[in-house]
Every structure is written in C-alpha cells, then in structure tokens.
C-alpha positions in Angstrom: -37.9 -38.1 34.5 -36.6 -34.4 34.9 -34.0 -35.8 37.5 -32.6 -38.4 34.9 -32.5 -36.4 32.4 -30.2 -34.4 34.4 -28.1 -36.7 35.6 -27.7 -38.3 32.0 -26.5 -34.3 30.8 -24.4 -34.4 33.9 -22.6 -37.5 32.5 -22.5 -36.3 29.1 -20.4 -33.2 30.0 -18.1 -35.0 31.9 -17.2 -37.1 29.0 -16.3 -34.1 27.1 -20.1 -33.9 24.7 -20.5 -30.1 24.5 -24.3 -29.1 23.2 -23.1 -25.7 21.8 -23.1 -24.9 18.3 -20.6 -24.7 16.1 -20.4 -21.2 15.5 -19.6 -20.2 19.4 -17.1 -18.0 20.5 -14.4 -21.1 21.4 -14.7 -21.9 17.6 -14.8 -18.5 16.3 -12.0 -16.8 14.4 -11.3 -13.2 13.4 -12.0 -13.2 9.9 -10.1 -11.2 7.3 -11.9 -10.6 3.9 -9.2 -10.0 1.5 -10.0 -8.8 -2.1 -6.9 -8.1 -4.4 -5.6 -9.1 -8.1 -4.2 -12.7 -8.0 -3.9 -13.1 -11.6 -1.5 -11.0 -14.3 1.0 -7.9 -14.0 -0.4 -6.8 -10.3 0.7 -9.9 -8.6 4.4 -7.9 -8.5 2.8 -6.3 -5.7 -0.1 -7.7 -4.2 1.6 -11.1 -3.3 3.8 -9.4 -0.9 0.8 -7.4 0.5 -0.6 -11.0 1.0 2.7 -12.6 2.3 3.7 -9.7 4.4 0.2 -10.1 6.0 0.7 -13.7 6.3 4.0 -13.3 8.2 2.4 -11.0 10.8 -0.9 -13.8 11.6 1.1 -16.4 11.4 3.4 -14.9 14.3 0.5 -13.7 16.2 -1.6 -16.8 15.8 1.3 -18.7 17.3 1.3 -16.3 20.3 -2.3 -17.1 21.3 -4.8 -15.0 18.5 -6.7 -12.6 19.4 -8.8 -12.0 22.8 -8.5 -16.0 21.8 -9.4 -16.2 18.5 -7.0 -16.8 15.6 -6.8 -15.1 12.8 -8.8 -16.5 9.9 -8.1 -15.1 5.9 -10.3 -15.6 3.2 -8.7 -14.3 -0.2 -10.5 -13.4 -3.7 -9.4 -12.8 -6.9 -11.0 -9.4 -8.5 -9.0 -9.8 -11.5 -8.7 -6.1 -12.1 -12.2 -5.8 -12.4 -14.4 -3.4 -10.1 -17.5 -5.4 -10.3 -15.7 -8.7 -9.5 -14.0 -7.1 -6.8 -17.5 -5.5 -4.9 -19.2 -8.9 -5.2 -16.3 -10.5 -4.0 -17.1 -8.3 -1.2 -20.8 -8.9 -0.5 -20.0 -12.3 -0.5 -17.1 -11.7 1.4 -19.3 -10.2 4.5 -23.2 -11.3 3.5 -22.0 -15.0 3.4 -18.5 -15.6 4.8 -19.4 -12.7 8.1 -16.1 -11.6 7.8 -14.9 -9.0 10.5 -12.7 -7.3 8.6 -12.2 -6.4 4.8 -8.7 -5.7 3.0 -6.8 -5.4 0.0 -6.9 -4.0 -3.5 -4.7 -2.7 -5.3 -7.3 -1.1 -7.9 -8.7 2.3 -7.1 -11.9 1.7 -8.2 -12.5 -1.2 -6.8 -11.1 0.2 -3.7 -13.7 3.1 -4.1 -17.0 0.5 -4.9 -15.7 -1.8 -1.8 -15.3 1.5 0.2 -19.2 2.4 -0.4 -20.1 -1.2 0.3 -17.8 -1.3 3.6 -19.5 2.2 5.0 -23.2 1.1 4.1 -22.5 -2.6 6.1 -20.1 -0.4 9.0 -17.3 -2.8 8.4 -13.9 -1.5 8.5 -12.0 -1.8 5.4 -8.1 -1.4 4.9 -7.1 -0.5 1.7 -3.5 -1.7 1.1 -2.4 -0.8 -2.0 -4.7 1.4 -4.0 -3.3 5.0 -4.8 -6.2 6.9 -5.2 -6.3 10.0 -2.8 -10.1 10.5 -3.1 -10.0 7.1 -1.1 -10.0 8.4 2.5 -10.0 12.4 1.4 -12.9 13.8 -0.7 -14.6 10.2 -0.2 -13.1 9.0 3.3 -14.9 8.0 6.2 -15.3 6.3 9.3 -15.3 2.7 7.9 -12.4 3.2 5.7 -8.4 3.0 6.4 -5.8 4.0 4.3 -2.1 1.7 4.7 -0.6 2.7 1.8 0.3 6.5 0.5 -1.9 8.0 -1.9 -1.0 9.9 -5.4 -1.2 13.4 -3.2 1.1 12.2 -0.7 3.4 10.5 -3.2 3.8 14.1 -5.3 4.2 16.3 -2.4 6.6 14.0 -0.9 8.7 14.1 -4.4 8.6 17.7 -4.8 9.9 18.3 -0.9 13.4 17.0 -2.6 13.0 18.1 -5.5 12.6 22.1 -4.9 16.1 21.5 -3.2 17.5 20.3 -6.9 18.9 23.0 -9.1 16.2 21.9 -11.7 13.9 24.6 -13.5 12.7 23.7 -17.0 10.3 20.2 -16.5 8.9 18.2 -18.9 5.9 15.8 -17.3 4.9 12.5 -19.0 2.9 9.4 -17.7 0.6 7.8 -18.3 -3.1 9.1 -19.4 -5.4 7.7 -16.3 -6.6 8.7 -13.3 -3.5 7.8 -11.3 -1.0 9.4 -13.8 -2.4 12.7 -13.5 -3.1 12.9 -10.0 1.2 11.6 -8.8 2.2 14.5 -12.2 -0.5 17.1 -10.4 0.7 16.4 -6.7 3.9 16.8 -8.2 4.1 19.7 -10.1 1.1 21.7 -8.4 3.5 21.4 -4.7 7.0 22.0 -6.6 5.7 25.5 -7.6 5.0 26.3 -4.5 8.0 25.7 -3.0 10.3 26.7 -6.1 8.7 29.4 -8.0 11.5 29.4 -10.0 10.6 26.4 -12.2 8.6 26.3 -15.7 6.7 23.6 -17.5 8.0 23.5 -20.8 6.0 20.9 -22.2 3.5 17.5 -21.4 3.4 14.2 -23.0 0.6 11.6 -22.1 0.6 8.3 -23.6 -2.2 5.4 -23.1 -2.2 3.0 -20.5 -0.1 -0.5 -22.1 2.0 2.0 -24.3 4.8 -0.8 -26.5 6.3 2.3 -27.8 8.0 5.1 -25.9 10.5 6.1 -28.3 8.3 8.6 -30.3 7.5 10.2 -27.2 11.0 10.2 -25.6 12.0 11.4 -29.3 9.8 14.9 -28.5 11.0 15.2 -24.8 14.6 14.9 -25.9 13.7 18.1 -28.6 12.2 20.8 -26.2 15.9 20.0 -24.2 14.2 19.8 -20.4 15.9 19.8 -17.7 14.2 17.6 -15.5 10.9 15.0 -16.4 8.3 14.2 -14.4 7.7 10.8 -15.4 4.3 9.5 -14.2 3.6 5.7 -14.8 2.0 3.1 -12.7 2.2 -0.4 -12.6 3.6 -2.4 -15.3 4.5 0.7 -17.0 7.0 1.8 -14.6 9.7 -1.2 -15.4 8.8 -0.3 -19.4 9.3 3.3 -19.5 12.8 2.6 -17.9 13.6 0.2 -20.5 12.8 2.2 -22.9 14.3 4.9 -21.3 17.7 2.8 -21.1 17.3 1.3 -24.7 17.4 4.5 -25.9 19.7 6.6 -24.0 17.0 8.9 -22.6 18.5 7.8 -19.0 21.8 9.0 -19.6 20.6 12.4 -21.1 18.2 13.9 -19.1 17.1 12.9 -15.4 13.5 11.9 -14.6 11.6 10.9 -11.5 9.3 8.2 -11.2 7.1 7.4 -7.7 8.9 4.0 -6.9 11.6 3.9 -9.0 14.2 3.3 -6.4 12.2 0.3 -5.0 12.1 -3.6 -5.3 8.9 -4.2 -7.4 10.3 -2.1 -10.0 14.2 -3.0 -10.1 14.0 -6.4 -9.1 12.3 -7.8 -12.2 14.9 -5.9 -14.5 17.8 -7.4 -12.9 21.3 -5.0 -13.7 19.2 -3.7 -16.9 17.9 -1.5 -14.9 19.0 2.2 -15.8 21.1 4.3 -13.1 20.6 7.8 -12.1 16.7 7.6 -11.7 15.1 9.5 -9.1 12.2 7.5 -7.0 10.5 7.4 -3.7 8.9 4.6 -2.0 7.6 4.1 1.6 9.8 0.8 2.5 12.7 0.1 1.5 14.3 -3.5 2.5 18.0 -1.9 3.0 17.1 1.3 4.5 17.0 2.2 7.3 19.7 -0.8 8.8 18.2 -0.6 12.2 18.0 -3.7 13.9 14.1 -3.8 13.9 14.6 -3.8 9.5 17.0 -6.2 9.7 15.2 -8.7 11.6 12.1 -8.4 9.5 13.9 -8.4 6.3 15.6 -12.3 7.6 12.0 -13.7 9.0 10.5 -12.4 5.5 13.4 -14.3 3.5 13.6 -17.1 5.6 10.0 -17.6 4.9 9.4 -16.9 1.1 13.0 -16.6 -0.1 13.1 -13.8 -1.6 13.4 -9.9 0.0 10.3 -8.0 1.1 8.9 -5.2 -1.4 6.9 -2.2 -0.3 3.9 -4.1 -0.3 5.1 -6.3 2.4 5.0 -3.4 4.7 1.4 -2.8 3.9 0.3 -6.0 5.0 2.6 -7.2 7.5 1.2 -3.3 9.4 -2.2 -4.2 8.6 -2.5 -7.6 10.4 -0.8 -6.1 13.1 -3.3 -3.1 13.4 -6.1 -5.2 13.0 -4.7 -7.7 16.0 -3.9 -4.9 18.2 -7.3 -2.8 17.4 -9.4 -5.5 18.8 -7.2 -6.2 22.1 -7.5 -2.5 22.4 -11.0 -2.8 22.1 -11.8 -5.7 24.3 -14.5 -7.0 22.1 -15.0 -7.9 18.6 -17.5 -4.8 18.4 -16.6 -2.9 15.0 -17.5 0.2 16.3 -15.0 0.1 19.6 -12.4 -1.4 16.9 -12.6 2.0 14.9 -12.3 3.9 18.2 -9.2 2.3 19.3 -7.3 2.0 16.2 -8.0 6.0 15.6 -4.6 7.4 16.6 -2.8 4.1 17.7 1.1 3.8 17.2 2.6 0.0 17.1 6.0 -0.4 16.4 7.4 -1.8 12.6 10.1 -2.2 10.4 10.9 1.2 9.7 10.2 2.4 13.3 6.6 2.9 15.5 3.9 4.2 12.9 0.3 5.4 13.8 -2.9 6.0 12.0 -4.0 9.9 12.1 -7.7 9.8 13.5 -8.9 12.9 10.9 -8.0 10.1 7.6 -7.7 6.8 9.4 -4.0 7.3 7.2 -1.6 5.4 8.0 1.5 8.0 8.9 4.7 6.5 6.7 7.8 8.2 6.1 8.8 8.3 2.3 12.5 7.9 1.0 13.6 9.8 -1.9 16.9 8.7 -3.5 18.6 7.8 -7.3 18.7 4.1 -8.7 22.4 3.1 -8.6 24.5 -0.7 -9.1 25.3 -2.4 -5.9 27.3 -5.4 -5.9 25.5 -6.8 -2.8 22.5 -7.3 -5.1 21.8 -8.4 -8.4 19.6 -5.9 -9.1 19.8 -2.1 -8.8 18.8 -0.5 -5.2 18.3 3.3 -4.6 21.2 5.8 -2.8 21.8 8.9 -1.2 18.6 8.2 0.4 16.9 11.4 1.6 14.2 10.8 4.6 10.7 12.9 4.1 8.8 12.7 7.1 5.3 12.0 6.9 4.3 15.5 8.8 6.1 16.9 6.0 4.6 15.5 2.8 0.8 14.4 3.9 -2.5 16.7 3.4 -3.1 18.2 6.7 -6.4 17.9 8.6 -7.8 20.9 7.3 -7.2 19.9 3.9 -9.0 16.2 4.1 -11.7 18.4 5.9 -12.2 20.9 3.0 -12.0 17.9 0.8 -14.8 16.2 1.9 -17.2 19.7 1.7 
C-alpha cells in the first residue's frame, strides 16, 4: 500500500499538483506596509510619495522582484490621526505580516508607529514626516529617515542665508511643533554663522489661520529686514496669498522651507508671489542632468503631471528597500538593517546613501527665490544655490548627544 501510494504522488507531481501551502516562498511577496493621509489637504504630498514609490516597484517588479519575490503594497488611510495611524500599523504587521512599514506624513504618528516598529524589530521608513526627534533624540535601529527633518531644513536655510546682507529678522509661522522647530533651526544656526543679525520681533499665529493681514499688518510696523516665515502644510500656499494679496511680498523678503517647490507653487498657478526665498530637497528642473531628466519623463508619462519632492521620497525608498534585501540575501530584518546602513544607490539628483549613525537618508538641499518662467504655468525657483548635505545635517556626535 506504501508503494502505491507512492507511485500515485509520483503521478500527481508530474501533472503539475503541488502539496505546498499557499504561503511558501514561490507565492511569497515582499510586503510594504504603507500608512499615510489619503484623505484632505495632505494628499498634495503624500500621493506623490505613493506614486513615486509605485514607479520604482513597478520597474523592479518587471525586472524579476526581489531574491524572486515581487513587491507587494498594502496602503492605509490614518486620516491625520495618530491613533488611526498605529492601529493601522498593528494591523499592518500582526495581521497582514508585512516586511516592511512606510509612510506618514504626520510626526506623531510617525513617532507612535516608530515605538511600535522598534518593539516588533521591523524596519520602518518614514517618508515624509518633519520631526527631527524622529531618528535623533528618539532614533533607533528600526527606524529610517527619507525625508529631511525641521533641524536639517533650518540649518540648511541659514547656510545661504548668513551669505545675504540681511540683519534685522522678524520670525512668524505657525504655533506647533513643526513651526518652532524649522524658525529655531533657523534662527538658532544663522547666529552662529552671522553674529551680526538681531531678532526684532516674533509673530505665531494658530494652525488653519484665514487671516494673515493683522499679523502681516505688525510685521510691516517694526520695518524688518528679512522674515522668517515658518508654516507647514496647507499654510504655506495661504501665507503667500496673503502675502501677495497684500503687498507684503513686494515689501519685505521672507523665507519659507519649500517655497521654491512644486507642492506649494503648483496649486497657485502664476498667483503665486515672486521673490520668495525656499528650499527643498528635489526639484523636477534642477539639476538637468540626464539621470533627472529621464525620471521626470517616466514620472509624467505615467501620471501626467511633474514629480513633487515627495516623489523622491518614495521612488528612493522602494529602491532602498529592493536593494537592502538583495544585499542581504535573505528576507531576515536584521541582515536588511545591516546592509542598508551606509548603502549608496544611484537617483535622480545623483547617488544618495543612508548615514549608518541616523539611518538618514543624505540629500542635498537647494536654496533659491520663486520667480515666473514661461516654460511653466506656475512659478519655479532660480538662482538655485546647492547645500550639500555634509554641510547642513546634525553630525554624529550631535544625534549621539541627542539620544543621552
């Protein structure tokens, strides 16, 4: 009976009837958790975090996967909401057994899924979150950071600005966590590097602010030189409507961290006002090297439209994710940390690695003034000045201390 049996699985094999379950490695994929806002004002920059992502599995998908898996994503809403956003998570990894977690473009949420992704030792890129207590005073070995943080964003800003003939600022923004810390980075780094400059006054306003005039009313008074204009968000396209509407553009200049990029001056079309100051980390016209080009025409070609910063984020994410694990050899987590710790793949804007000390992702930052082009119908940035990241990120020591 043992012998037929045999020979009947013999048969079955050959006709192709596999006994293994489903969930064996020829039917596994590499799972990608992705927790961001889908819904309201966000979605001007987490869609192209999502797309950009998309662009790069799609491509390497076609090419074969992973170590022979494709690449699987699973997305969640979180609504804005940190508690949505961590039970997305569990769920994410307790039920789903993702391999991976991304996204969010909430701090806090970043920070609850962060907690979550250490406890579980499942590594967690954060893509657009701005909160530099991410992977400095709370960093660790589970967590990555692909976007710049509010520390990096101000000392990047005032590396170009100390070279300005500015010396009597004004700061304003808006009165939440990330306001304070891009005004502090700011300001606190500009100091050092011109001691010459004086803070004449502040101005915070709440989060959703209608009404700027009042506040650019008092600004305009104490007859700044410069402002230090720090809004997030949905706030950034308002202030500079405001700040057109009522001449405040063409009266004093201001900075504001992506000012000069697509998520802000698309949306506002030529409205936009000119002689803003910005930075951002990508920029879809800058540099026009042919490795920009040719991502900027497979990002158009498939969504029809040009790629934003956030684009960047995820189309370097999927890409450090796919080459972490064929580093690795395995799907082991803990040999995927190892290898992606200090590993340079090439991108848009030129070959970009992850420092080990942070898990931070090393991006230059471009620093110019909003101006018209008539390529575009909506404002770009020029005189584009190139801040390396060496230049403007925390150094080792620092995210050491910070952790203490």
């Amino acid at each position: 009976m043992k012998k037929s049996f045999l020979i009947v699985l013999g048969f079955l094999f050959l006709l192709g009837v596999g006994f293994m379950p489903a969930t064996s490695h020829a039917a596994k994929t590499l799972k990608v958790g992705i927790v961001d806002t889908y819904t309201g004002p966000a979605t001007a920059f987490t869609l192209d975090v999502l797309d950009g992502f998309k662009l790069a599995a799609e491509k390497i998908n076609a090419k074969g996967g992973v170590l022979g898996r494709k690449i699987e994503y699973l997305t969640r809403d979180d609504k804005f909401k940190p508690d949505i956003g961590l039970n997305m998570a569990k769920e994410l990894v307790m039920k789903e057994e993702v391999d991976v977690l991304m996204g969010t473009i909430n701090s806090a949420t970043a920070l609850a899924i962060s907690d979550f992704a250490k406890a579980e030792k499942v590594p967690f890129f954060v893509t657009f979150s701005k909160s530099d207590r991410i992977n400095m005073q709370k960093g660790h070995r589970y967590v990555f950071m692909m976007s710049e943080h509010s520390e990096m964003a101000g000392r990047a800003a005032a590396e170009a600005l100390a070279k300005k003939p500015y010396t009597k600022y004004w700061i304003a923004g808006d009165d939440y966590e990330y306001g304070h810390s891009i005004a502090n980075g700011v300001w606190k780094h500009l100091q050092q590097l011109n001691p010459k400059v004086k803070l004449v006054g502040e101005t915070w306003w709440k989060v959703g602010e209608a009404d700027f005039t009042p506040y650019i009313t008092q600004i305009l008074a104490a007859k700044p030189d410069f402002v230090i204009v720090a809004t997030g968000g949905s706030g950034m396209v308002n202030f500079q409507k405001a700040a057109k509407a009522t001449g405040f553009s063409e009266k004093v200049p201001f900075y504001q961290h992506t000012a000069i990029e697509a998520s802000t001056l698309a949306p506002q079309g030529k409205n936009a006002p000119v002689g803003v100051f910005g930075t951002a980390n990508y920029l879809f016209y800058y540099p026009n090297s042919p490795e920009n080009r040719a991502y900027v025409d497979e990002f158009k070609k498939a969504y029809n439209r040009y790629p934003k910063v956030g684009s960047l984020y995820g189309y370097m994410t999927a890409n450090f994710i796919a080459e972490g694990f064929k580093k690795a050899g395995s799907f082991d987590k803990e040999k995927f940390i190892d290898a992606v710790e200090g590993m340079a793949i090439a991108g848009p804007t030129g070959k970009i690695a992850i420092r080990p000390c942070d898990h931070q992702l090393e991006l230059p930052m471009y620093f110019g003034v909003t101006k018209v082009d008539p390529q575009y119908d909506f404002l770009v940035g020029g005189d584009i000045q190139v801040v390396p990241a060496k230049d403007y990120m925390p150094t080792c020591e620092e995210v050491k201390a910070s952790r203490k």
